[in-house]
Every structure is written in structure tokens, then in C-alpha cells.
C-alpha positions in Angstrom: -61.8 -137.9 34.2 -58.1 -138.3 34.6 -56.8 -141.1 36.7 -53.4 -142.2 37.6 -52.1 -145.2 39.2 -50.7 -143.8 41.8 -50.4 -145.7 45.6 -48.9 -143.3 47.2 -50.0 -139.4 48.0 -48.0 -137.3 45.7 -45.5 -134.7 47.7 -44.0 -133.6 44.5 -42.9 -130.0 43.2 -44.3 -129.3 39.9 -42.2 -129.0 36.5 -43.9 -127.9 34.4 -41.1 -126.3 31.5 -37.9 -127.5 30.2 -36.0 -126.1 27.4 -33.9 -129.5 25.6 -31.6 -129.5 22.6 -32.6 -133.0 20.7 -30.1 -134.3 17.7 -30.5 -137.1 14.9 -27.8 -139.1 14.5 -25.2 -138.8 12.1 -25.3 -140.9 9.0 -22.5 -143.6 8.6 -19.6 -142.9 5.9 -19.7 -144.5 2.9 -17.1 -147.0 2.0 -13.9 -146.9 -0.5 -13.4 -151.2 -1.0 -12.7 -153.2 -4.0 -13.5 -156.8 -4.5 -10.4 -158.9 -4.9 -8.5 -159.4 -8.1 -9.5 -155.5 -9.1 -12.8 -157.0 -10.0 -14.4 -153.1 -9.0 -15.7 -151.4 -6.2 -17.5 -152.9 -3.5 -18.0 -149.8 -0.9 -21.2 -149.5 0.8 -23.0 -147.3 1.8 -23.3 -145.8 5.5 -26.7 -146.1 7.3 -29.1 -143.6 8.6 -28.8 -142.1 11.8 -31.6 -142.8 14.2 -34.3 -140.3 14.2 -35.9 -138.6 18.1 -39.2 -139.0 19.0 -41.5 -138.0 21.6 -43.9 -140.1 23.0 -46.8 -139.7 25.9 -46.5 -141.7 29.1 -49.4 -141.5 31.1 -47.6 -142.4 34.4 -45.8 -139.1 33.8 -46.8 -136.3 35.6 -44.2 -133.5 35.3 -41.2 -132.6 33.4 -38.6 -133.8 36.0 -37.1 -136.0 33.9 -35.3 -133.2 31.8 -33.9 -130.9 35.4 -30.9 -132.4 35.0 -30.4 -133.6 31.8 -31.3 -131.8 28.8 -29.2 -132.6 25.7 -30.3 -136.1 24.1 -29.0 -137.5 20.8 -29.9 -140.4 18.7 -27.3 -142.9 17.5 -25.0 -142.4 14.6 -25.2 -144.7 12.0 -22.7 -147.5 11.4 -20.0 -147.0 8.2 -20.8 -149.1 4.8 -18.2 -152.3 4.1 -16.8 -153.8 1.9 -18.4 -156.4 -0.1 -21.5 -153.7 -1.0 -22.2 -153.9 2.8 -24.8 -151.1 4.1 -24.2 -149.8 7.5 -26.7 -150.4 10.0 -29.4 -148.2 10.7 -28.4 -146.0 14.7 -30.9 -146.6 17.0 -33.6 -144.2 17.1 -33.9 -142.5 20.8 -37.7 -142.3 22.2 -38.6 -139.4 24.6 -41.5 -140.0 27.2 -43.0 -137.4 28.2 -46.5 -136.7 29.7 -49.8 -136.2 28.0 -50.7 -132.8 27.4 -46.8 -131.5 27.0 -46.5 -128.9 24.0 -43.3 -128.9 22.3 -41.9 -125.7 20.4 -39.5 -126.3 18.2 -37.5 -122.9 19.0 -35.7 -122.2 15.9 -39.2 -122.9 13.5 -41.5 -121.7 16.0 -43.7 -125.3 14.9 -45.7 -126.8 17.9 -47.6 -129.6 18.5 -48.6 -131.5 21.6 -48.4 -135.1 22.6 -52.3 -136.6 23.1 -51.7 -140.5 23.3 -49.6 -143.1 24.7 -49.6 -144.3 21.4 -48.6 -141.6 18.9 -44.8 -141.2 18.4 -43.9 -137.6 17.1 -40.6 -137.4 15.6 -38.8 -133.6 16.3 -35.1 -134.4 14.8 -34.7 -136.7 11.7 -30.9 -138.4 11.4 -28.7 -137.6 8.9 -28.6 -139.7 5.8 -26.1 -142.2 5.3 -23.1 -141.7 2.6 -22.8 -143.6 -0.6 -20.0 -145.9 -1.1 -17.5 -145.8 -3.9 -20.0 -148.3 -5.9 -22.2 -145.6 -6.1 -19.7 -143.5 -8.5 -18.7 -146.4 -10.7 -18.9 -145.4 -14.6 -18.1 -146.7 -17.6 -15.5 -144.1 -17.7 -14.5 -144.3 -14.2 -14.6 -148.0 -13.4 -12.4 -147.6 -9.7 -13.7 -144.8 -8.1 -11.6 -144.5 -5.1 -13.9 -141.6 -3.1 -17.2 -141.9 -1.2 -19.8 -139.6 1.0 -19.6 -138.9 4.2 -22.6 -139.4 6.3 -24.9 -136.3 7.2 -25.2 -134.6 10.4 -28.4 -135.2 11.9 -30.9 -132.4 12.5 -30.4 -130.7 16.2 -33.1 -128.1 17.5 -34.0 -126.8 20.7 -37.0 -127.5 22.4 -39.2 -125.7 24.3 -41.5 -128.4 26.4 -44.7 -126.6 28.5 -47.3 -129.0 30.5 -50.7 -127.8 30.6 -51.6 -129.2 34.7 -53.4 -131.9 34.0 -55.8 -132.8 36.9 -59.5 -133.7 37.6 -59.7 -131.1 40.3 -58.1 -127.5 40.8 -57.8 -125.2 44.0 -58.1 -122.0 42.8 -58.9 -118.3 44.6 -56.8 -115.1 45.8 -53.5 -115.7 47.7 -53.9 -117.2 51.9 -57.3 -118.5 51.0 -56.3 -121.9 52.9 -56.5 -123.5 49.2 -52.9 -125.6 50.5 -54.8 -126.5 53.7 -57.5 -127.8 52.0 -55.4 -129.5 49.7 -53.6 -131.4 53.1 -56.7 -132.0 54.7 -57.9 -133.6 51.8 -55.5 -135.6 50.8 -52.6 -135.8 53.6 -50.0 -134.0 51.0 -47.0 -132.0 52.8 -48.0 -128.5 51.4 -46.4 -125.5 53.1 -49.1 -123.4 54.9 -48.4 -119.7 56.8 -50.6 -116.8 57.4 -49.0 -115.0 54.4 -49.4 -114.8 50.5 -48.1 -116.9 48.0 -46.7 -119.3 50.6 -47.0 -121.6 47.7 -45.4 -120.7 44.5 -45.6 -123.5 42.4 -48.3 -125.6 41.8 -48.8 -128.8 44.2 -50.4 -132.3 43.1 -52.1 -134.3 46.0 -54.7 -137.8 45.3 -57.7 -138.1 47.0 -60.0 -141.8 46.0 -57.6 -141.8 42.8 -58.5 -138.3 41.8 -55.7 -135.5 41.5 -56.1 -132.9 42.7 -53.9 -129.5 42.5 -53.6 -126.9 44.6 -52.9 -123.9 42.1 -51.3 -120.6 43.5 -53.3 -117.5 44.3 -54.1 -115.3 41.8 -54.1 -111.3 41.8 -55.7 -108.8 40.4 -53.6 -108.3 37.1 -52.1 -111.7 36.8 -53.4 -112.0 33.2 -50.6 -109.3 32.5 -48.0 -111.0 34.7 -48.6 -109.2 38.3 -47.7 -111.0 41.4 -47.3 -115.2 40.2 -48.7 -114.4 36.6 -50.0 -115.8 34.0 -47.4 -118.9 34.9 -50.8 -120.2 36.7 -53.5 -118.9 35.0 -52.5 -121.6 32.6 -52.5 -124.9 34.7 -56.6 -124.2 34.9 -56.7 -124.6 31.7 -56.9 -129.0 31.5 -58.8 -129.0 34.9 -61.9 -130.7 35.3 -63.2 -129.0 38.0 -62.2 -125.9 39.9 -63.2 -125.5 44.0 -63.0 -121.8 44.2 -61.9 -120.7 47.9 -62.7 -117.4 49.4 -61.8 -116.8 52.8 -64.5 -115.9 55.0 -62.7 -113.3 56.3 -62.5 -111.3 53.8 -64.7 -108.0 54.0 -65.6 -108.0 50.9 -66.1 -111.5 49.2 -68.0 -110.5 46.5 -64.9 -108.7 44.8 -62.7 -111.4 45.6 -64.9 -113.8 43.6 -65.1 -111.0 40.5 -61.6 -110.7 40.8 -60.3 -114.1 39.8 -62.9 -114.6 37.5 -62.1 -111.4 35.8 -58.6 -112.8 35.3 -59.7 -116.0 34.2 -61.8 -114.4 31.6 -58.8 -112.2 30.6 -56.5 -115.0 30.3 -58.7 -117.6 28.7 -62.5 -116.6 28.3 -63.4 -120.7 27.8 -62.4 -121.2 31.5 -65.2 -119.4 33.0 -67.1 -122.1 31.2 -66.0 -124.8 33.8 -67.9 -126.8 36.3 -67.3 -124.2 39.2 -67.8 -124.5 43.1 -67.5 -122.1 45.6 -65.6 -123.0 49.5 -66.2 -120.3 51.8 -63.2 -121.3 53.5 -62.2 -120.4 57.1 -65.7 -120.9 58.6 -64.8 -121.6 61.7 -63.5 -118.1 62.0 -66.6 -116.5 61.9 -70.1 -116.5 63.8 -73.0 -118.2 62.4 -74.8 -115.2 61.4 -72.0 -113.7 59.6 -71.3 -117.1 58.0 -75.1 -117.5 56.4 -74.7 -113.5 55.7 -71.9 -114.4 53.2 -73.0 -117.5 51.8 -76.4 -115.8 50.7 -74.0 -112.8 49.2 -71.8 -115.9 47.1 -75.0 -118.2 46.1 -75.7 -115.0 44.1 -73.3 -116.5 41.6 -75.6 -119.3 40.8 -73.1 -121.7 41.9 -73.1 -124.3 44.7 -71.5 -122.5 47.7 -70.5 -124.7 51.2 -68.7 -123.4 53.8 -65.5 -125.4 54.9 -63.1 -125.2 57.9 -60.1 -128.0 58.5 -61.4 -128.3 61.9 -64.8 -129.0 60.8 -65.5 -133.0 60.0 -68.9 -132.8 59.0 -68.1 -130.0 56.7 -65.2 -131.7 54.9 -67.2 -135.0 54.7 -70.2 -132.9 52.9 -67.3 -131.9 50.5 -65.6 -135.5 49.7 -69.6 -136.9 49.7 -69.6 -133.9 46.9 -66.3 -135.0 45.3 -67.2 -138.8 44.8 -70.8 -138.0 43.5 -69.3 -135.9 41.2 -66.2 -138.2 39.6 -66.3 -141.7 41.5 -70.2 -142.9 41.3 -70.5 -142.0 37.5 
């Protein structure tokens, strides 16, 4: 289970990419100094540039952070001096980001992903620093009067993807009432209309410390990129539990379940391995008959079905009784 310490209900777009350009820091130049009295050279040498790291933060939820910034660079390391004097080392520059970002490194195609809070992964080393002249003196060439200059630190472009991490997902076809739900359940600000894909990116709201994410509807295709595409499929992919909403007006529910759950399994065939329930959503908009008609059709599925209308109390306290049985008494 994934908790955050959060106070406040989250009303937050999602960011889940950002493409940054990281750099090491130069390396300081080596020295040219002599100690007095021609006594030889005394030039230091420069010091390494500081290296950049990412690091997890787990009070991170999104990629924000890099919107509006997106070039970062470590400090240069300071010049040698005289008197055989190395040049400091340049601060190294720290990147928090949260758990479960995967960063490509564009030009080398490498990935990893950040796991802990504790872990620091470095992605651009600083250049070296130079020698100073004292680094050239022979016994043929006793005054050398030249030094390095420092190295240009590494610089790579970064491709950063989050994985959603949540304990529970909304998931089902588009204007299933997933974003309604989602308010109800935790008084989040979601956009809701009688239309599909009202809501096209994915939404974060906290219910008893658990978060949970309303994740866009799917279509039939989306694991080749139709309609919102596979941009979603993947935020299923780190969630604990999925509530899978089918409108109880649909005629045909039965397809609507096999539909997102063939995508699923074409995207990612370990998600259909996930604790699943159904929410025959929209119950209020049917009769009784019809209502018990479509929940026997769902529980065919083997998986705990409930029907759940906004306007129905009782229904929506049998699905937070669920919720904390599930996550809060274990």
C-alpha cells in the first residue's frame, strides 16, 4: 500500500513526462605559478566539476517540477593556485524526483528508474579538473609555463516517464461516471459532462490516506494508440487495485467489460492479474429488475460486482466499508 502525507484533497493535473537536458560541471583550469625566488612551479590543479544526481522523494507525486524549467547544471569547479593549491571540488546538483520515475538517457538509450528515497543515481558526471604547470615539471623542463584546462562536464537529455503510482485506479470505457465517483469519494474538483473523455489526463484524489486516480476511459484499440492511447494504459500498471466502472446503461455490458480487458491484456498481459472489482455505475438510472438482470450477467466474471449511484448513500458506504477492509484494517 502506498501512502502519502497529504492533508489536503489533491486537485492537481497530472505530469507525468518531461524531457530535461542535465550537465556536469566543468572542471577548474589548472594553474601556471612559480614559488618565489624561481624556486619552480607551484600551479595547481583545477577541481572536479560537481556531478547530477537523481534522487526519489516520496512527497513527490508528479513531474511538475520540470514544466517550467528544464535545463539544470552542476557547478563548475574552482581554478588550481598557486602554492600547489587544488581547486575546490563544484557542488554537485541533486534532482528529486518521485518514486517510480524512469529516466532515459536519450542519446544512449540507458534507463533505469528511481525505487528509494535513499538511492542517489548519478546521469551526468563533471568534467575533470586540469593539471597545473607542476604537473609538467621535468628534469629537462624544470619551468613549465603551460597547464590543462578543465573538462566540460557530460550533458544528456533526459527523457523522465512516471508510472501512476496509486493504491486505487478508476478504470472503464469513456462517460462511465469514473470522475464522479472519484468526487463523490473523495471531494476532488474533477470535470464531469455527459460526454467522452471529459477527462483527458489522469486525476489524483485521497480518500482515509489512500490515493486514488481516476484514469481516463479506454477504447477499443487504445493498445495501438486509438482515442487517449496507450498514454493511460500505462498508469494501471503501479495500481494496487482497479474499481472497474460500467455504466448501467449500457446495452450491452458484457462487451464493455471484454473490451477493456482485452486492451489491458494487449498492452500489458500481467495487469489482468490485479485485484479487480466491478461498479455497475449509474444504478439509479435503471429499475430494479433490470439492475439485478445485469449484475447476475457481470458476476459471471467471478469478480465482486456492486452497483453504485452518487445519489445513493448506502451504496457508496457499502463501497468505502469495502475500501477500508481492503487497505485500512490490514
Amino acid at each position: 500500500m502506498v501512502c502519502y502525507k497529504i492533508n489536503d484533497i489533491i486537485r492537481h493535473m497530472f505530469v507525468d513526462e518531461a524531457v530535461i537536458t542535465v550537465s556536469g560541471g566543468k572542471g577548474g583550469n589548472g594553474k601556471v605559478a612559480f614559488f618565489p625566488n624561481r624556486r619552480g612551479p607551484s600551479g595547481g590543479d583545477g577541481g572536479r566539476g560537481g556531478n547530477v544526481y537523481l534522487k526519489g522523494d516520496a512527497n513527490l507525486t508528479d513531474l511538475y517540477t520540470f514544466v517550467r524549467k528544464k535545463v539544470f547544471k552542476a557547478q563548475d569547479g574552482v581554478d588550481g593556485g598557486i602554492f600547489k593549491m587544488t581547486g575546490a571540488v563544484g557542488n554537485d546538483l541533486i534532482l528529486s524526483v518521485p518514486i517510480g520515475t524512469l529516466a532515459t538517457n536519450k542519446k544512449s538509450s540507458i534507463a533505469f528508474e528511481v525505487t528509494d528515497t535513499e538511492t542517489q543515481i548519478i546521469v551526468a558526471k563533471g568534467g575533470k579538473g586540469g593539471r597545473g604547470n607542476i604537473a609538467f615539471a621535468t628534469s629537462t623542463s624544470q619551468t613549465p609555463r603551460h597547464a590543462e584546462p578543465g573538462e566540460q562536464g557530460e550533458t544528456y537529455e533526459l527523457h523522465l516517464i512516471l508510472k501512476l503510482i496509486a493504491d486505487i485506479g478508476l478504470i472503464g470505457l469513456p462517460n462511465v461516471g469514473k470522475s464522479s465517483l472519484l468526487n463523490e469519494l473523495t471531494n476532488a474538483a474533477v470535470k464531469t459532462a455527459p460526454y467522452p473523455f471529459t477527462t483527458l489526463e489522469p486525476f489524483l484524489g485521497v480518500h482515509e490516506k489512500l490515493v486514488i486516480a481516476d484514469i481516463p476511459g479506454l477504447i477499443e484499440g487504445a493498445s495501438q494508440g486509438k482515442g487517449l492511447g496507450v498514454k493511460f494504459l500505462k498508469h494501471i500498471e503501479k495500481v494496487g487495485l482497479l474499481l472497474h466502472c460500467i455504466s448501467s446503461e449500457s446495452d450491452d455490458i458484457e462487451s464493455d467489460y471484454e473490451t477493456v480487458m482485452t486492451e489491458m491484456k494487449k498492452f500489458n498481459p500481467e495487469l489482468l492479474k490485479k485485484q479487480q472489482i466491478i461498479l455497475l455505475t449509474k444504478s439509479d438510472l435503471i429499475d430494479e429488475k433490470t439492475q439485478i438482470q445485469r449484475l447476475n450477467k457481470l458476476k459471471k466474471t467471478k469478480l465482486k460486482v456492486y452497483p453504485i449511484s452518487i445519489y445513493n448513500p448506502s451504496q457508496f458506504q457499502v463501497l468505502k466499508k469495502m475500501i477500508a477492509d481492503l487497505f485500512l484494517h490490514t
